[in-house]
N, C-alpha and C positions, 0 to 999 in steps of 0.2 A: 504494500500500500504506500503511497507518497504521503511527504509529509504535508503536517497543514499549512507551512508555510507557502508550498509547492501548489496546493491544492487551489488556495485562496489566490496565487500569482496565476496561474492557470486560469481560472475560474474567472478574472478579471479580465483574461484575454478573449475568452471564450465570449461575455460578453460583448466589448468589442467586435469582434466578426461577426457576431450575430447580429449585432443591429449593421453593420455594415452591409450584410448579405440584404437585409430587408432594404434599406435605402436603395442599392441599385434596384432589385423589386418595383421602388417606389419609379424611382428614374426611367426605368423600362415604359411605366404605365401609366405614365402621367403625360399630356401634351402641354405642360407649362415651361419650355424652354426656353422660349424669344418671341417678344412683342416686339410686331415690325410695322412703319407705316411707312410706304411705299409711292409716292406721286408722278404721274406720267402724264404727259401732255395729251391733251383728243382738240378733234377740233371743236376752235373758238371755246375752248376752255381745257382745266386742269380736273383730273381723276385722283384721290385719294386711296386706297387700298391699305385696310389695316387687319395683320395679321394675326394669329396666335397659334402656333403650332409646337410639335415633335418630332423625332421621329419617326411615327406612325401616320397620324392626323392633325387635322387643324381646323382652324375657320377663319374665315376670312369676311369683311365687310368695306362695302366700296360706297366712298361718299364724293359726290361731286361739287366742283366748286360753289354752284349756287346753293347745294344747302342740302339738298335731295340725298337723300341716305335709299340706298338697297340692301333688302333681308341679307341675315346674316347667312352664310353658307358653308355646309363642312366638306372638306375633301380630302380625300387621303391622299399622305406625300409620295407615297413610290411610283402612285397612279398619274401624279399630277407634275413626276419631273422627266424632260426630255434628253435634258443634257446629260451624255455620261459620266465628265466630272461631278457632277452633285448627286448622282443617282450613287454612283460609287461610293462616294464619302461617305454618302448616309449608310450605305451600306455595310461600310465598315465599322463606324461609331457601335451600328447595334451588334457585329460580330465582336469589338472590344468590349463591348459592356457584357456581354453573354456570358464572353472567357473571364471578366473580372469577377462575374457570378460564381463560375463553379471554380475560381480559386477561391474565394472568400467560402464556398462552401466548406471546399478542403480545409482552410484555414479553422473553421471551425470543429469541422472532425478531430482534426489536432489537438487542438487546444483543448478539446472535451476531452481524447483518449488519455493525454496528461494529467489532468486533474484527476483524474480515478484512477490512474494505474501508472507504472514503470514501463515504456515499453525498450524494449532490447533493441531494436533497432536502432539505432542512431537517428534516422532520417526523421523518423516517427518523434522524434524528439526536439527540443529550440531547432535544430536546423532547417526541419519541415517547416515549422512554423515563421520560421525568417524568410525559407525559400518564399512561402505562397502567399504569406502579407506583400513581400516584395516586388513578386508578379501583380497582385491584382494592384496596390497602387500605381505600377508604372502603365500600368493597362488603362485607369481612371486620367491620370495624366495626358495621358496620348490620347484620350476622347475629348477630355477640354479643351484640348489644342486643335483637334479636327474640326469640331464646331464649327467654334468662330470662322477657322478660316474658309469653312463651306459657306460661309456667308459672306464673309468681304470681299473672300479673292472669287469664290465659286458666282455668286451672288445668286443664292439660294432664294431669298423672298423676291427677289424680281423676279425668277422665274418662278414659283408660287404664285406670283401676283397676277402674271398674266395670264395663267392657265384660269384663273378667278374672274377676269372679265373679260369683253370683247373690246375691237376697235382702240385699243392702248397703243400709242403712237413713244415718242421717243420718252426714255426714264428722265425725270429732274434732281430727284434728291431722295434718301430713305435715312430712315431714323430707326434703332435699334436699340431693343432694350431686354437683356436675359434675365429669364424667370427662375422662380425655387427648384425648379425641375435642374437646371446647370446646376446651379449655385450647392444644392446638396451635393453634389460629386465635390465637390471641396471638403464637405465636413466626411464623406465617405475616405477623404484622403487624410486626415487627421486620424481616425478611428483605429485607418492602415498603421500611420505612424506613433498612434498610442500602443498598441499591441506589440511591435517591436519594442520600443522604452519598457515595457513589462517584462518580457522575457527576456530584453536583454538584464535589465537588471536582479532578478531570478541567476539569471546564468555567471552574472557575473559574483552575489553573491556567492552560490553554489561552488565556483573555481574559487576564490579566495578561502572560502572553507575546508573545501580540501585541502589546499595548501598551507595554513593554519596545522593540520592535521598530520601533515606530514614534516613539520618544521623542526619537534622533538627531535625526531630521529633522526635529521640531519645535521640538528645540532650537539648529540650525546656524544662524550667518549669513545677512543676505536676501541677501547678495554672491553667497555660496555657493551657495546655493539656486539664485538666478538664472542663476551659471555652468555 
């Protein structure tokens, strides 16, 4: 049986990963990532187009300059982009969030197998646990980063926007703004990096004890020793 100090540093990680696993969860199923509005020229006037989507779905709502607002409208993103740089991107973001899921899952099998038990394996021990915290945060990182960039350089909500209305002549200007849905992959990335600080300090305890333990004996007499 592990000790309880082992149990209680475990059991602290464990949670950790577990609400991590849930957040991405969250992330996956939520379409609150980026509030976009979007304005293109039509004739003898300007079109507004304001978005709110994920990577799933969205909605979108188009107001014209004199004032005239049209229903709001939902449409799904895979369905509604052309271009295969932003179809790709998205594509990715959700294959990295997937992979960041089932290491956090792992992360959590770990960290549970520890707190109850001793396993004999090495892997199965802090190094598992370092490996696949490690993996999912740089997994979460590399989505925050795709994001955005599917939007500035991609220009993800103009092409959103136009699959949303007809007759939209040249772009003028877009205005962006990320939702809880991004923003939680942050705290998702803390959570990563609380659970290493746990075990690393567990581990690094645990090495100094040892060697506490062993320090008698390399400081006794060779008489002693020999006896």
């Amino acid at each position: 049986m592990p000790s309880r100090k082992k149990t209680t540093m475990f059991a602290a990680a464990f949670c950790t990963c577990v609400s991590s696993f849930v957040l991405i969860c969250v992330v996956l199923a939520t379409q609150q990532w980026v509030s976009s509005e979007v304005r293109f020229s039509r004739t003898n006037t300007s079109v507004t187009i304001s978005l709110d989507y994920g990577l799933f779905r969205g909605t979108c709502e188009q107001f014209v300059e004199a004032g005239l607002q049209v229903s709001k409208k939902t449409f799904q993103v895979a369905d509604s982009l052309s271009s295969t740089k932003t179809k790709s991107t998205n594509v990715a973001i959700i294959v990295i969030l997937v992979l960041s899921l089932l290491t956090s899952l792992l992360s959590s099998g770990f960290t549970c197998t520890n707190a109850v038990s001793n396993p004999y394996q090495t892997f199965l021990g802090p190094i598992g646990v370092y490996t696949w915290n490690s993996i999912c945060g740089i997994l979460i990182l590399i989505a925050m980063i795709l994001f955005p960039v599917n939007i500035q350089a991609h220009s993800l909500s103009e092409e959103l926007a136009r699959e949303c209305s007809t007759s939209l002549q040249s772009h003028i200007k877009s205005k962006h703004s990320y939702g809880y849905s991004y923003w939680i992959m942050l705290l998702i990335l803390f959570l990563n990096i609380a659970s290493l600080i746990i075990i690393y300090f567990y581990d690094h305890a645990s090495y100094s004890k040892k060697k506490e333990q062993e320090r008698p004996i390399e400081n006794a007499p060779k008489d002693v020793i020999l006896f």
